[in-house]
N, C-alpha and C positions, 0 to 999 in steps of 0.2 A: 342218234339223239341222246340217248342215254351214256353211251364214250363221251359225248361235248360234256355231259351234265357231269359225268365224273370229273373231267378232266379241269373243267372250273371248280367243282369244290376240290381237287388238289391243290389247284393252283390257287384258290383262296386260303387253304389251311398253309400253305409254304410260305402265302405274304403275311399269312398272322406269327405262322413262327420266324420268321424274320426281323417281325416287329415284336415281337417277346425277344429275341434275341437280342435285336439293338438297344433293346429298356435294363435288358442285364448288364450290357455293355455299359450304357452311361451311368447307371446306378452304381456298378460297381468300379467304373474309374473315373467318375466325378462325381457324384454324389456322395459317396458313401468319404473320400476323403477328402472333400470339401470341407464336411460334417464335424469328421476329425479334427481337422485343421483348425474351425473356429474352435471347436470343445477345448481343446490346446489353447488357444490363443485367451481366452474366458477363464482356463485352469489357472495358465500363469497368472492372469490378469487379478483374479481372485489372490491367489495366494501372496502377491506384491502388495497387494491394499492391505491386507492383515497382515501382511506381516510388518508394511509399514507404520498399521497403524498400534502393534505391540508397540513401535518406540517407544520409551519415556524422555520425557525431558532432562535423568538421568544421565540415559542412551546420548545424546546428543551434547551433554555436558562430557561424557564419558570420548566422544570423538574428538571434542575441540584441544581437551590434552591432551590425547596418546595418538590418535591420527596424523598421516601424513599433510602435508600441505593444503593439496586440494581439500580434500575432508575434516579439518579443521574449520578452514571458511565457510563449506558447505555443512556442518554439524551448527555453526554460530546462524548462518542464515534457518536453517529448519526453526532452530531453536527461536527465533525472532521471531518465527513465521506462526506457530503454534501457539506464545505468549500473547498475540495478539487475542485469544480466546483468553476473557478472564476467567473462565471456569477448569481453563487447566493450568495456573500459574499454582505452584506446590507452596504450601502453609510452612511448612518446618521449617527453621533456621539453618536446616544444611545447605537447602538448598541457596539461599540467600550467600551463603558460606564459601560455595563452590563456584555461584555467580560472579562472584567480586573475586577470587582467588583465579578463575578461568580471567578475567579481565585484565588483572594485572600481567598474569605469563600472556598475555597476548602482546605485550606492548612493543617488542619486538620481532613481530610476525606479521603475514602478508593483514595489507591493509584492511582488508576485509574483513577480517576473522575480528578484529578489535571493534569493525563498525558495529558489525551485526549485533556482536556482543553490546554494546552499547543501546541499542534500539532493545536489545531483549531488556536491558535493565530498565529502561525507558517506560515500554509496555507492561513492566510490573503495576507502577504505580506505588513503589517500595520506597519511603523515605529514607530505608540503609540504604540506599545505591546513589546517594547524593553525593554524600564525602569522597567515594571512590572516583566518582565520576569528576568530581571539581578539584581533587588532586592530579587524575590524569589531564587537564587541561596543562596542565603548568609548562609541560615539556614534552607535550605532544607534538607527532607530524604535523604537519597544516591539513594534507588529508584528510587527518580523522578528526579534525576538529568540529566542522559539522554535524557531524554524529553524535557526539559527545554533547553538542550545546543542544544537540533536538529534543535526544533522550533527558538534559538535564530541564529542557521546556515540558516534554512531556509529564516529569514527575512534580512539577508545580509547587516547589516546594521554597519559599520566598528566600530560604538563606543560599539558595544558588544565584541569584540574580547579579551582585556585586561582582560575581567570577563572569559572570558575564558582559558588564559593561563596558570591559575596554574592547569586546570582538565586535560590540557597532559601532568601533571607530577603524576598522581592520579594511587594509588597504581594497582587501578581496571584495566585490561587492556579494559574490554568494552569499560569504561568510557573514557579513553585516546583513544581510536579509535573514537569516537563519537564525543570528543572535535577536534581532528586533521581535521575530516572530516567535523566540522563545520567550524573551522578556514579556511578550503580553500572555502568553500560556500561564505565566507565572502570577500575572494580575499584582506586582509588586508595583502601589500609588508610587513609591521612590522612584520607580522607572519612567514616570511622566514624561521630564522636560527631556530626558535621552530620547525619548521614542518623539516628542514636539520636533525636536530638533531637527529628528530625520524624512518630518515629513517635507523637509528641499533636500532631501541627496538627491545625488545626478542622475543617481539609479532609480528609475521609476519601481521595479520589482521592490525595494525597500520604503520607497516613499507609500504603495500600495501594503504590506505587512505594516507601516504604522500606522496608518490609517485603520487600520484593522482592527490591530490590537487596543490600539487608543479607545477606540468603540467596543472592545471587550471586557475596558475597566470602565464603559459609563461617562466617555471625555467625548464631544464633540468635534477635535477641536480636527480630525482626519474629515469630518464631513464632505469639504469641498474638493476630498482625491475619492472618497465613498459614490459622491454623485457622477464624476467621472467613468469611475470603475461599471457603474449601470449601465450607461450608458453606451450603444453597440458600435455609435459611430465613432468613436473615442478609439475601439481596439484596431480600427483600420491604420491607424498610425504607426504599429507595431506587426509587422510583418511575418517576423518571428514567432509573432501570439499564434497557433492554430485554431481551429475552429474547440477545440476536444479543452482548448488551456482555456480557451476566451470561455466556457461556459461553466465552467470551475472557479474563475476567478467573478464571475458574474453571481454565481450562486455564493462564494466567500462572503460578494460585499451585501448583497442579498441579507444573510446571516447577522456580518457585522451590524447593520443598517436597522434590522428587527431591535438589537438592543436599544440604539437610540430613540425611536419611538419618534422618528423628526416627523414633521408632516411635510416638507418638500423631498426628503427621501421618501416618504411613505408615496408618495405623489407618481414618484419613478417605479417604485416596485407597483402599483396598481397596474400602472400602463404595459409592466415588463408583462405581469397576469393574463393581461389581455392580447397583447401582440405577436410577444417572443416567439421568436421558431422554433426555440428547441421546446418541447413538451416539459422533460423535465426542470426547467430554468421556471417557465409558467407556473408548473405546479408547488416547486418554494415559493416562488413571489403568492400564490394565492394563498398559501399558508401561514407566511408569515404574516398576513393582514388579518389572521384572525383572533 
């Protein structure tokens, strides 16, 4: 009896050190460099975000000239991407200096390095970045024309607009949607009958940007493409519209539509309040009724 009783606690103390064995085993060839592994992975991870986030906007003016190809365009995109913060656009005149002088040496390099460039000047909100910008129009690619008339939309600044009126007569209809939608960013009353005009292009995308803008200077006269545009049974006609475009473009006229103060618009946006699928389309519409 006493043999059995030994013989079980041996064989009890051989399965625990067994099981202390196999616990060392996993601890020390998967835990322990599992553990490692993220710590590494966390370290790098860390040190990428600081170190990216030392760049200056310098640093990234500093790539778009002396950089190869790729990182040129990709120094011009960070740099547009970062501008979008107004709290980190640089006060000094060099910087200003170095914007427009990076602009010009781009004018024959890859397409993108000159767009980006443009959208950062754009995102200033800098009245120097006008004249460089409506001199590059002149003999620009077609490419980069877009860009050029967005950023010259963005900085709102009325003695751009004239350089802009011959591109809403421009074969392209991108381009002629780009030009109408900057023209009304720019709220120039001169730009009126150009933007009336184009509420019959063939292009609906342009007929919708004047209607828009028109209601961004206080004209009614886009109303009856604005009620349209509310309206969900309207974007079935347009195939092409996705769900993600059609509720962008509903919240646009949403927008436009607040300024007019119509009461048969207002009429449509109550009902969108109430209805719409998407949540966020509802909660502009119930906003702007207030």
């Amino acid at each position: 009896m006493s043999d059995n009783k030994d013989r079980s606690e041996a064989d009890k103390g051989v399965g625990e050190d067994e099981k202390s064995f196999f616990k060392i085993i996993i601890h020390s060839f998967f835990i322990i460099p599992f553990l490692i592994a993220v710590f590494c992975v966390l370290l790098f991870t860390g040190i990428h975000l600081l170190t990216r986030e030392q760049r200056s906007v310098y640093d990234y003016l500093e790539d778009i000239k002396t950089g190869g190809q790729t990182k040129r365009w990709q120094g011009a995109f960070e740099l547009s991407r970062i501008l979008a913060n107004q709290d980190l656009i640089p006060k000094e005149a060099r910087f200003t200096l170095e914007l427009i002088s990076a602009f010009e040496q781009a004018k024959h390099d890859d397409a993108r390095t000159r767009q980006y460039i443009a959208l950062a000047m754009g995102r200033t909100g800098k009245p120097d970045f006008v004249l460089p910008l409506i001199n590059g129009l002149s003999e620009e690619k077609e490419e980069n024309i877009p860009a050029i008339i967005y950023a010259l939309g963005m900085l709102k600044q009325k003695q751009a607009a004239p350089a802009i009126y011959r591109y809403a007569e421009h074969s392209d209809s991108r381009i002629r949607s780009i030009a109408i939608v900057a023209l009304g960013n720019i709220a120039d009353p001169e730009s009126k009958n150009i933007l009336k005009k184009h509420l019959n292009d063939p292009e609906p995308n342009v007929q919708w940007g004047a209607a828009v803008s028109l209601a961004q200077m206080d004209d009614p006269s886009g109303k009856a493409i604005l009620s349209q545009m509310l309206n969900r049974q309207y974007w079935t006609q347009f195939p092409a519209v996705d769900r993600d475009e059609q509720n962008s473009l509903v919240l646009t006229a949403i927008h436009a539509s607040k300024m007019l103060n119509d009461l048969e618009l207002n009429a449509q946006i109550k009902q969108i309040a109430q209805t719409d699928t998407n949540m966020k389309v509802r909660a502009a519409a119930l906003e702007s009724l207030k």
